[in-house]
MOPAC internal coordinates of N, CA, C and O (Angstrom, degrees):
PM7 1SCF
backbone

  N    0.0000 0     0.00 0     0.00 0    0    0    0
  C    1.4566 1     0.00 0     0.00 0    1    0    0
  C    1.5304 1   108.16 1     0.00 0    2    1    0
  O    1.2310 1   123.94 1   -54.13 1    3    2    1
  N    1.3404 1   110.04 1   125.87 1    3    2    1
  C    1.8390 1   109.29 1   178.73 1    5    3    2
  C    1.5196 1   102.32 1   -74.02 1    6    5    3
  O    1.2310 1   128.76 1    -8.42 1    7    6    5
  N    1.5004 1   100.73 1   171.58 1    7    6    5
  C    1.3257 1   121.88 1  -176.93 1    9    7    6
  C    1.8367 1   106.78 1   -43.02 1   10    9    7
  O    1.2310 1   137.58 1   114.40 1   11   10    9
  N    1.4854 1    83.55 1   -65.60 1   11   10    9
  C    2.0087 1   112.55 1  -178.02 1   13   11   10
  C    1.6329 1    92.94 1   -21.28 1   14   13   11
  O    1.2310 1   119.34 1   100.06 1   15   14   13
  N    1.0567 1   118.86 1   -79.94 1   15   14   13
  C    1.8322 1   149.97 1  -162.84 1   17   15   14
  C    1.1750 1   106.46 1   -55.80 1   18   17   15
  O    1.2310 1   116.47 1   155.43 1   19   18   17
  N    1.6197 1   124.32 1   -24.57 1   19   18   17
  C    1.1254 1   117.48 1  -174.63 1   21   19   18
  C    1.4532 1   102.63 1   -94.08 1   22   21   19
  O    1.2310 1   125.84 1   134.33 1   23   22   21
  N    1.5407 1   106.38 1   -45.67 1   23   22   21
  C    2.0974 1   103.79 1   177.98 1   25   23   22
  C    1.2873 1    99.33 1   -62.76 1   26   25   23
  O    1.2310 1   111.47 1   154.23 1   27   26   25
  N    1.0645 1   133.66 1   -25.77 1   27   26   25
  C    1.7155 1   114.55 1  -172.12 1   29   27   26
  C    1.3402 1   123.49 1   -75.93 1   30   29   27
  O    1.2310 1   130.21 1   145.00 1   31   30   29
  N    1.4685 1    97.91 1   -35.00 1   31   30   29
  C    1.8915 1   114.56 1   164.97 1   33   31   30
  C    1.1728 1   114.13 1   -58.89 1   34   33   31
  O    1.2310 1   116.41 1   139.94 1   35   34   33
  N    1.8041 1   124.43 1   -40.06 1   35   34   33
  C    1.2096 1   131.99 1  -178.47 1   37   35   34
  C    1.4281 1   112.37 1   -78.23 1   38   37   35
  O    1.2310 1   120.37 1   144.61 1   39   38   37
  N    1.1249 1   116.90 1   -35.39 1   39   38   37
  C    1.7682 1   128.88 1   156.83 1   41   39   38
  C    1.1764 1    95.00 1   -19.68 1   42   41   39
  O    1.2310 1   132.74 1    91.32 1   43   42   41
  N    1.3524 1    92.99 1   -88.68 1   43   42   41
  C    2.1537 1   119.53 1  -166.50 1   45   43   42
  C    1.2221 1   102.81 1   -22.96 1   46   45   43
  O    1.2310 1   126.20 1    93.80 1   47   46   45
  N    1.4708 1   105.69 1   -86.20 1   47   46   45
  C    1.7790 1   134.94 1   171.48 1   49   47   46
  C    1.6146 1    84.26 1    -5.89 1   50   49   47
  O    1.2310 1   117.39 1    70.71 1   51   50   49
  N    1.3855 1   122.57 1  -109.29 1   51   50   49
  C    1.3742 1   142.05 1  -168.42 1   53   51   50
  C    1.5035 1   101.60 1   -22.75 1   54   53   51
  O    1.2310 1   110.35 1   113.02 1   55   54   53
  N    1.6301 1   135.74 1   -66.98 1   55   54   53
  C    1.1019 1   128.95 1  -172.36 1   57   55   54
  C    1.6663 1   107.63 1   -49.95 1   58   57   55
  O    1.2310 1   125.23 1   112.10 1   59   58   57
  N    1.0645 1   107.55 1   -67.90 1   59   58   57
  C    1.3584 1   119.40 1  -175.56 1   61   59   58
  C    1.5459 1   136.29 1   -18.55 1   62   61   59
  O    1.2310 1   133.21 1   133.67 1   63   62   61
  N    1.7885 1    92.08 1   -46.33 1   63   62   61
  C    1.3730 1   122.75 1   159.65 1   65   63   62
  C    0.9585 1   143.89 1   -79.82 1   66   65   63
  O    1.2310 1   121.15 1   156.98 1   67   66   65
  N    1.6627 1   115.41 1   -23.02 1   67   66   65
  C    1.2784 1   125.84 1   130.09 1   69   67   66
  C    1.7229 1   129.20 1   -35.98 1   70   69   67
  O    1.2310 1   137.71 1   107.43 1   71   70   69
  N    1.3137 1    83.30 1   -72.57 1   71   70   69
  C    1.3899 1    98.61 1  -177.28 1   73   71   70
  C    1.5785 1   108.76 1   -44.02 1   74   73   71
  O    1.2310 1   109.91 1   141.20 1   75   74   73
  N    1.3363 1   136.55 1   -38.80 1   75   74   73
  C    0.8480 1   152.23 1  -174.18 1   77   75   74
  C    1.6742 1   109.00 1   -56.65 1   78   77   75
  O    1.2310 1   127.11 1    97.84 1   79   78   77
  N    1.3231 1   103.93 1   -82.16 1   79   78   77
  C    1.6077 1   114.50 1   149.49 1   81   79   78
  C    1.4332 1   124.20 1   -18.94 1   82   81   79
  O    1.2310 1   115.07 1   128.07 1   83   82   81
  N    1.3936 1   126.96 1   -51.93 1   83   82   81
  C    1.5864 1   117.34 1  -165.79 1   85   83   82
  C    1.7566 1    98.04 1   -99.21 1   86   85   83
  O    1.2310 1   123.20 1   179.86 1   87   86   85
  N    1.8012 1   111.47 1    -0.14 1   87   86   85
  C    1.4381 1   107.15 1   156.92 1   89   87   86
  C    1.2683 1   133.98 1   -77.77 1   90   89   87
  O    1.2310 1   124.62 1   164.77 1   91   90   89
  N    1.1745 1   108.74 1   -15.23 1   91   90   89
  C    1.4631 1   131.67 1  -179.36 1   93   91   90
  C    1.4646 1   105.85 1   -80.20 1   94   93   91
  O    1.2310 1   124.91 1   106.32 1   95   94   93
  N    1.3791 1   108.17 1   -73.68 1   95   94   93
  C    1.4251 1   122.34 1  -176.97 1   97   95   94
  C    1.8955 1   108.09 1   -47.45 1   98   97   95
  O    1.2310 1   113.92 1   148.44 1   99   98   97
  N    1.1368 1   129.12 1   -31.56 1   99   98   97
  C    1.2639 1   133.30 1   169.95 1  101   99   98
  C    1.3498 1   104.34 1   -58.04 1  102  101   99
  O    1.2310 1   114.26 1   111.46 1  103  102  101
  N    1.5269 1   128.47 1   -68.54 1  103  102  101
  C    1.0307 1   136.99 1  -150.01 1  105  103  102
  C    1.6481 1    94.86 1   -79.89 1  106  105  103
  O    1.2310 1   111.46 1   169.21 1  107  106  105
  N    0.8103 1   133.69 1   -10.79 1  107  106  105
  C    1.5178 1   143.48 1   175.54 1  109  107  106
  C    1.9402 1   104.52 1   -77.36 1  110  109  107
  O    1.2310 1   128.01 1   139.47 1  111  110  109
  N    1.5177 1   102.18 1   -40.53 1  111  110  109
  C    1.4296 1    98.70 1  -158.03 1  113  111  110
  C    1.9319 1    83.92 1  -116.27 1  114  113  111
  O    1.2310 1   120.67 1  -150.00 1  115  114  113
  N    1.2589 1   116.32 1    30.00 1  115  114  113
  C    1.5640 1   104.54 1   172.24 1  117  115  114
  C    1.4002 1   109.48 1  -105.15 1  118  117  115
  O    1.2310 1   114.23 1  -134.64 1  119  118  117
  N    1.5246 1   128.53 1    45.36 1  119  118  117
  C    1.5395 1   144.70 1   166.34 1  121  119  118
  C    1.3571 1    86.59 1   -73.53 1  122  121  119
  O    1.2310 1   120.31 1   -16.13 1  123  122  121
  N    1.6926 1   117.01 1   163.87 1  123  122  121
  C    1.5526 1   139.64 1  -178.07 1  125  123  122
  C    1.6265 1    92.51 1  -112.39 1  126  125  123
  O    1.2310 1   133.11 1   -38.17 1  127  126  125
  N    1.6477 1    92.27 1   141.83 1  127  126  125
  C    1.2466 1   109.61 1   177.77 1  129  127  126
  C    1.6229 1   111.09 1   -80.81 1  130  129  127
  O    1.2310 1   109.47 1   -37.24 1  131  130  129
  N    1.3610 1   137.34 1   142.76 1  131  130  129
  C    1.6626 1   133.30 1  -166.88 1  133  131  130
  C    2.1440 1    79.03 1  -131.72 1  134  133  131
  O    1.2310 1   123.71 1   -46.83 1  135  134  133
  N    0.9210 1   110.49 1   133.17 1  135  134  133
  C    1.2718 1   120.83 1   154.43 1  137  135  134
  C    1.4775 1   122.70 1  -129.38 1  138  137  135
  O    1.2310 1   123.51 1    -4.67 1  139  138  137
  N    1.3593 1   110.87 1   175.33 1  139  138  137
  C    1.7598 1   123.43 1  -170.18 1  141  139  138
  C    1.2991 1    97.08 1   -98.42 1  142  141  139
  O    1.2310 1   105.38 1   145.94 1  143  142  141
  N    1.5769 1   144.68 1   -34.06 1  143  142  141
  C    0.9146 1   135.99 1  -153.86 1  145  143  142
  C    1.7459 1   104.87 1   120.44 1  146  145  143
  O    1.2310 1   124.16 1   -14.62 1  147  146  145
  N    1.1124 1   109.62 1   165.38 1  147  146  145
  C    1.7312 1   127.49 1   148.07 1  149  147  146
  C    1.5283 1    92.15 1   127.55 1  150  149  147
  O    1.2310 1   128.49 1    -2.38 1  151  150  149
  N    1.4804 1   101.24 1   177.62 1  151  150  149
  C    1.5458 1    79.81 1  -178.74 1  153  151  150
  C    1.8745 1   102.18 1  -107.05 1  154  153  151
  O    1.2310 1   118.27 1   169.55 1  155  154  153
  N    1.5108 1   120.90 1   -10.45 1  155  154  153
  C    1.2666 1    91.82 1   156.13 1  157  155  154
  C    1.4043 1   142.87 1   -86.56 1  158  157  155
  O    1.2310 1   128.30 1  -153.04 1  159  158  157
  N    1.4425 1   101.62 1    26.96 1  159  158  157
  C    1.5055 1   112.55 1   179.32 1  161  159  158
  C    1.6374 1   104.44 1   -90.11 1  162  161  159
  O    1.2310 1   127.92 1   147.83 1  163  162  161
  N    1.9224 1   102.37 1   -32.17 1  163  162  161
  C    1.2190 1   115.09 1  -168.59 1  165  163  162
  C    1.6122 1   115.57 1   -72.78 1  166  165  163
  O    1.2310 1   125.61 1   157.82 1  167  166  165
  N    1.6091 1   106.83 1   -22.18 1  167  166  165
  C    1.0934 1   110.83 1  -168.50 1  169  167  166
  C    1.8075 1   105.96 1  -100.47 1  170  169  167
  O    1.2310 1   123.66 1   150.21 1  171  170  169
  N    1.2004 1   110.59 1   -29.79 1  171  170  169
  C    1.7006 1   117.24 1   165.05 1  173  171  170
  C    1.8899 1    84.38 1   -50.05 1  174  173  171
  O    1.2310 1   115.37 1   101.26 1  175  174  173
  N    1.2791 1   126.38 1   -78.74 1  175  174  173
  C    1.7246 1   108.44 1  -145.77 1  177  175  174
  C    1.2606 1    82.78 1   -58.99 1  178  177  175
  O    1.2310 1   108.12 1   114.39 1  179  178  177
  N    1.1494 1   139.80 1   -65.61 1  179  178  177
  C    1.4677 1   127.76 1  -156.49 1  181  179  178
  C    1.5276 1   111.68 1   -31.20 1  182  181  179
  O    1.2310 1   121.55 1   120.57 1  183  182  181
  N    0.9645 1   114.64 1   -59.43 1  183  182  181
  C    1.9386 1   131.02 1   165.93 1  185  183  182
  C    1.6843 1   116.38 1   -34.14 1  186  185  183
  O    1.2310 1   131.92 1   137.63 1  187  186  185
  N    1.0248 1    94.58 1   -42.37 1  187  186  185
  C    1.6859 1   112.20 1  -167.77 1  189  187  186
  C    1.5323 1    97.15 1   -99.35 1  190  189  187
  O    1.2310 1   105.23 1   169.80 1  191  190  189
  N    1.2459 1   144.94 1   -10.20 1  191  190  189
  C    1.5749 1   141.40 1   153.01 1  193  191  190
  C    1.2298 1   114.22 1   -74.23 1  194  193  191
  O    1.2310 1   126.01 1   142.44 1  195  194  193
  N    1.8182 1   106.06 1   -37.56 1  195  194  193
  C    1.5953 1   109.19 1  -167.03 1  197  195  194
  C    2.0363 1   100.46 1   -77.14 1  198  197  195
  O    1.2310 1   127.27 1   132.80 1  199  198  197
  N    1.3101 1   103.61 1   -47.20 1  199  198  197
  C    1.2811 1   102.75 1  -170.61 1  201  199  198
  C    1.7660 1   110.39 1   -74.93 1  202  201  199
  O    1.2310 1   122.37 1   169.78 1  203  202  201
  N    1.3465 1   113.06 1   -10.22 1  203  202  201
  C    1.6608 1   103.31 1   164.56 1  205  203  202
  C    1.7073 1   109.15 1   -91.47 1  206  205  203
  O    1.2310 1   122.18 1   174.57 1  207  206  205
  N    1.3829 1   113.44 1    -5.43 1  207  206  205
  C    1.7092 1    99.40 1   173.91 1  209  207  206
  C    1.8294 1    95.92 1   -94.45 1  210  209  207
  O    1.2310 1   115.00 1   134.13 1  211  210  209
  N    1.2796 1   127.09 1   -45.87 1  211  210  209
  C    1.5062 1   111.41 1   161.37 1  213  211  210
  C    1.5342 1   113.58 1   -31.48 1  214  213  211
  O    1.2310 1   116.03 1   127.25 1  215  214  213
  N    1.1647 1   125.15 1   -52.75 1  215  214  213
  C    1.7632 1   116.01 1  -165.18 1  217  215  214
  C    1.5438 1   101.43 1   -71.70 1  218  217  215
  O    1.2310 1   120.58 1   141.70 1  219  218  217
  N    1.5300 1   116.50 1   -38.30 1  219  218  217
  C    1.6216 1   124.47 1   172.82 1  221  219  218
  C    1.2788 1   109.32 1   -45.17 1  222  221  219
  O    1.2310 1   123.15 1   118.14 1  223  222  221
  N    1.3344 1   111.57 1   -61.86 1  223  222  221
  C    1.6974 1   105.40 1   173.79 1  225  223  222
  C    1.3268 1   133.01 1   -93.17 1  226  225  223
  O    1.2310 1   120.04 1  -158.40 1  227  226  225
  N    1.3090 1   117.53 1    21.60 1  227  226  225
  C    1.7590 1   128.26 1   164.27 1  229  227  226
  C    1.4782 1    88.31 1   -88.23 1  230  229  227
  O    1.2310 1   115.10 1   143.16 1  231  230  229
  N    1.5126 1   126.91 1   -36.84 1  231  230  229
  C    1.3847 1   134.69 1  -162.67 1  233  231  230
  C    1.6064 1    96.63 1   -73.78 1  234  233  231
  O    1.2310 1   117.13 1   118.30 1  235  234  233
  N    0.6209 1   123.07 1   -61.70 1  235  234  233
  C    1.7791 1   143.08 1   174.55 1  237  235  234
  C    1.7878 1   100.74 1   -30.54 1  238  237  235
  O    1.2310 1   127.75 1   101.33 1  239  238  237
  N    1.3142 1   102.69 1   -78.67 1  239  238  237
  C    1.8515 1   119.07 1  -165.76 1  241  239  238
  C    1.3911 1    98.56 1   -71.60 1  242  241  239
  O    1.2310 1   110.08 1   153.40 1  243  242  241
  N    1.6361 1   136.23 1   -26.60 1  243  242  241
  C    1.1559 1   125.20 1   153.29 1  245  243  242
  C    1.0783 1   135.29 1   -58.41 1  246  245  243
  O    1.2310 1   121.94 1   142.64 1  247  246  245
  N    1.5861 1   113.90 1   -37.36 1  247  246  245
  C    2.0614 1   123.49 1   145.23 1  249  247  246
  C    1.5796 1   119.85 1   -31.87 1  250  249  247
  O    1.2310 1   128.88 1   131.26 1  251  250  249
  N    1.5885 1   100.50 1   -48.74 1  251  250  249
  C    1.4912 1   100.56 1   175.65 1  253  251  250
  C    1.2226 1   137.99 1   -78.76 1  254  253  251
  O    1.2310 1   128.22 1   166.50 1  255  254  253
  N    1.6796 1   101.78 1   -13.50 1  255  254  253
  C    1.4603 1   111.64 1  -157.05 1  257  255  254
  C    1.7429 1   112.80 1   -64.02 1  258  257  255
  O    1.2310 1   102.06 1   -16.42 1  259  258  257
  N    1.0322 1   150.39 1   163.58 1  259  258  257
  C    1.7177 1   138.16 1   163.88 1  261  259  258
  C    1.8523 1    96.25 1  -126.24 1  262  261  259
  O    1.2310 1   123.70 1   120.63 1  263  262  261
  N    1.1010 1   110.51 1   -59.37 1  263  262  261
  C    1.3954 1    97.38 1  -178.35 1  265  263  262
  C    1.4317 1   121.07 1   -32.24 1  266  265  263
  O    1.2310 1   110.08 1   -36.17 1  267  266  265
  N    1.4691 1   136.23 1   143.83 1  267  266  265
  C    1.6537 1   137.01 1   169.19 1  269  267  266
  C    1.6455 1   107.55 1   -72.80 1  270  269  267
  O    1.2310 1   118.15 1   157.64 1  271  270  269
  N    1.2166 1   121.13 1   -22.36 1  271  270  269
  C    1.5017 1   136.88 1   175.74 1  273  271  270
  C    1.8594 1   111.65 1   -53.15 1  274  273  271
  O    1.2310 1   132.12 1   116.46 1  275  274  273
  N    1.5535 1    94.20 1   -63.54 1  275  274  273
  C    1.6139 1   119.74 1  -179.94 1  277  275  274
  C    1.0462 1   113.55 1   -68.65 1  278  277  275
  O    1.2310 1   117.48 1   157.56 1  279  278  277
  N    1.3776 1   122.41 1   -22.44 1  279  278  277
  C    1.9849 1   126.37 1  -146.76 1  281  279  278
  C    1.6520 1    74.20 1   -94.45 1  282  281  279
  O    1.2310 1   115.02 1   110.79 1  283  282  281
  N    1.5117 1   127.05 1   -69.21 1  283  282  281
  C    1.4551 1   131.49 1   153.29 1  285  283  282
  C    1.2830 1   119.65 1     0.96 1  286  285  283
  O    1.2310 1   121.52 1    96.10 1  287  286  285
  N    1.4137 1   114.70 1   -83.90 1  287  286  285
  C    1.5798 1   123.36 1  -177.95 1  289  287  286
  C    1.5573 1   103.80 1   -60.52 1  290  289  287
  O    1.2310 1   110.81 1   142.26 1  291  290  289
  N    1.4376 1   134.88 1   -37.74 1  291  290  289
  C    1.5895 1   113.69 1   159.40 1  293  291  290
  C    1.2248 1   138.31 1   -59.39 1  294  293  291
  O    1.2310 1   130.86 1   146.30 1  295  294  293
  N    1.4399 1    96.66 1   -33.70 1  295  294  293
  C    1.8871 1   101.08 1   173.38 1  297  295  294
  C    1.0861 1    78.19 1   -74.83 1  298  297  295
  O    1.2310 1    89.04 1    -3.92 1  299  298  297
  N    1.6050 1   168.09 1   176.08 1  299  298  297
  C    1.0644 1   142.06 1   -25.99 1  301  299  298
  C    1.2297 1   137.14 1   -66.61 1  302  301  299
  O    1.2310 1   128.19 1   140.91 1  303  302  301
  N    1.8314 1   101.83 1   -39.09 1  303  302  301
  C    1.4174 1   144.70 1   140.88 1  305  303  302
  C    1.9288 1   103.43 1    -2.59 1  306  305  303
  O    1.2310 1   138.11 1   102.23 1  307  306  305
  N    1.2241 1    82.50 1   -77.77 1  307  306  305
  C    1.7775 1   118.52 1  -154.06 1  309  307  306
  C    1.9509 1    81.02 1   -66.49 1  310  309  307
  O    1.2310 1   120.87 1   117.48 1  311  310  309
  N    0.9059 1   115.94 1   -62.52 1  311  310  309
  C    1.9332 1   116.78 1  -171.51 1  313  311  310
  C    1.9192 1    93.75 1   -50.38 1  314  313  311
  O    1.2310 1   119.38 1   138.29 1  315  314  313
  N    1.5625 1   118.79 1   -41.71 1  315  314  313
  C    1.2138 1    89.27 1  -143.85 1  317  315  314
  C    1.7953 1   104.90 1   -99.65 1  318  317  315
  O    1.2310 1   124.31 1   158.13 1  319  318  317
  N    1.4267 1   109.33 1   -21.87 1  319  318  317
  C    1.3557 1   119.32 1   131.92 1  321  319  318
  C    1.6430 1   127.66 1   -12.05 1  322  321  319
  O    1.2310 1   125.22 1   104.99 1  323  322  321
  N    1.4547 1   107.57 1   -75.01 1  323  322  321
  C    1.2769 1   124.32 1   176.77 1  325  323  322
  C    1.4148 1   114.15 1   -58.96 1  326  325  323
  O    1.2310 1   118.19 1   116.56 1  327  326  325
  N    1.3878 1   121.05 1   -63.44 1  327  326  325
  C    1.7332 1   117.10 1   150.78 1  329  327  326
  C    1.3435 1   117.35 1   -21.49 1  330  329  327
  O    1.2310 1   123.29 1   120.94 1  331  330  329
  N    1.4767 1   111.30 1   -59.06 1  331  330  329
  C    2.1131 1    92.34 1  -176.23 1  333  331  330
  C    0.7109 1   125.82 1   -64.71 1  334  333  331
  O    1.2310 1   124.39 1   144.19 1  335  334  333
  N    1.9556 1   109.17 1   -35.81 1  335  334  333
  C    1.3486 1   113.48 1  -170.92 1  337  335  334
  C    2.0795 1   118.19 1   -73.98 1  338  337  335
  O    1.2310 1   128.84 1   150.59 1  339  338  337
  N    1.4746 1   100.57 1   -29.41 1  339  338  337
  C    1.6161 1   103.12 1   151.25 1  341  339  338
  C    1.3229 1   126.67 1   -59.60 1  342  341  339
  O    1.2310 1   112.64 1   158.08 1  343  342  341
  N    1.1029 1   131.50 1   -21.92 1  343  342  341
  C    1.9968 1   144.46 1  -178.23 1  345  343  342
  C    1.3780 1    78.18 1   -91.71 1  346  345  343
  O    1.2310 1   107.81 1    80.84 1  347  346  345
  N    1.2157 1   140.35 1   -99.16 1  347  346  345
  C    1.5171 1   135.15 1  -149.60 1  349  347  346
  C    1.9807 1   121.12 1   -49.04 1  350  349  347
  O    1.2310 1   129.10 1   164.47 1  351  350  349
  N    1.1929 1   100.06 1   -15.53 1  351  350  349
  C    1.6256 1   123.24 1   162.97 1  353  351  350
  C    1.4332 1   107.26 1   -58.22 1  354  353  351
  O    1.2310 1   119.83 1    99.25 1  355  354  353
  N    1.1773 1   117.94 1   -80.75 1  355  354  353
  C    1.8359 1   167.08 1  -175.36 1  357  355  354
  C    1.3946 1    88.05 1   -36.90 1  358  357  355
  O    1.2310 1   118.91 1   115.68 1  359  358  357
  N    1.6255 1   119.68 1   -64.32 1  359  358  357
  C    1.2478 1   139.32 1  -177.59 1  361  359  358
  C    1.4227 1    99.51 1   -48.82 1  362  361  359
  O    1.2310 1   107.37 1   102.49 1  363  362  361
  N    1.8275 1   141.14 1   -77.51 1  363  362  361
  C    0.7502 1   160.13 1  -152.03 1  365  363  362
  C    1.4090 1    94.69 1   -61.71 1  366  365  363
  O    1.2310 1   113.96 1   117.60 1  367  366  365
  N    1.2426 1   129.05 1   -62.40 1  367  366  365
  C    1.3363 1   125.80 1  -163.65 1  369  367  366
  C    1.5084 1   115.65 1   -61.57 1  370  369  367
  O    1.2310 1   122.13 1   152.11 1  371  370  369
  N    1.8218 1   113.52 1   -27.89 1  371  370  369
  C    1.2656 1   111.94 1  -175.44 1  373  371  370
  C    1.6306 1   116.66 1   -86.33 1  374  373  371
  O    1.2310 1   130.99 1   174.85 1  375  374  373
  N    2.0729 1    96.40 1    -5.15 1  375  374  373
  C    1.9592 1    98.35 1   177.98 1  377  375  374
  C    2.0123 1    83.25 1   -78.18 1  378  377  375
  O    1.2310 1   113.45 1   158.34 1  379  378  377
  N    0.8975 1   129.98 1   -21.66 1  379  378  377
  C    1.0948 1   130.82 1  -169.37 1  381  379  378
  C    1.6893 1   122.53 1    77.73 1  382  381  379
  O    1.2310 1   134.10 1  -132.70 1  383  382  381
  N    1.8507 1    90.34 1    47.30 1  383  382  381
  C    1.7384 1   111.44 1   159.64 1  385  383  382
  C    1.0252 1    88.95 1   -65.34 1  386  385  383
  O    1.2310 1   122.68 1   -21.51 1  387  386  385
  N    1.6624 1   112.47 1   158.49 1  387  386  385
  C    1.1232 1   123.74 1   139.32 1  389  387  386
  C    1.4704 1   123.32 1  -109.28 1  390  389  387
  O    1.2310 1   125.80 1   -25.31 1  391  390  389
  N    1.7231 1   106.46 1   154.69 1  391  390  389
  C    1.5099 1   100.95 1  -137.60 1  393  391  390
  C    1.8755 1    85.74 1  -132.78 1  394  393  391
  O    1.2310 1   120.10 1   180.00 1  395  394  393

């Protein structure tokens, strides 16, 4: 097996397992938001929809990516995404949404 064939398999490998990971963690954090009202309750979920469709599509263009450069710049994407959207959770639970 040449060099080429071997990073590209190892590419995969790496995506794969990722990918794997931020499927889990979705399906972990895909509970419905129930609120009381107000409007900064309205605007926290609003925050917390917008920043889980950002991680959806860092998740997405990281599926597509082929370069080792880009695959890079999405996992970071995809981590820092996932960070807000855990803080804006965290957040919610302590206005005392329930989540």
């Amino acid at each position: 097996m040449d060099l080429n064939a071997q990073k590209t398999q190892s590419v995969k490998l790496l995506k794969n397992t990722i990918l794997s990971k931020i499927n889990s963690l979705l399906k972990e954090r895909s509970e419905t938001i129930c609120t009381y009202g107000g409007s900064d309750n309205e605007d926290l979920i609003e925050s917390i929809n917008d920043a889980k469709k950002e991680w959806l599509s860092a998740k997405n263009n990281f599926e597509h990516a082929v370069e080792s450069d880009i695959i890079d710049y999405y996992i970071y994407q995809i981590k820092a995404y996932q960070t807000r959207y855990e803080h804006l959770l965290k957040k919610a639970k302590e206005k005392g949404i329930s989540i």
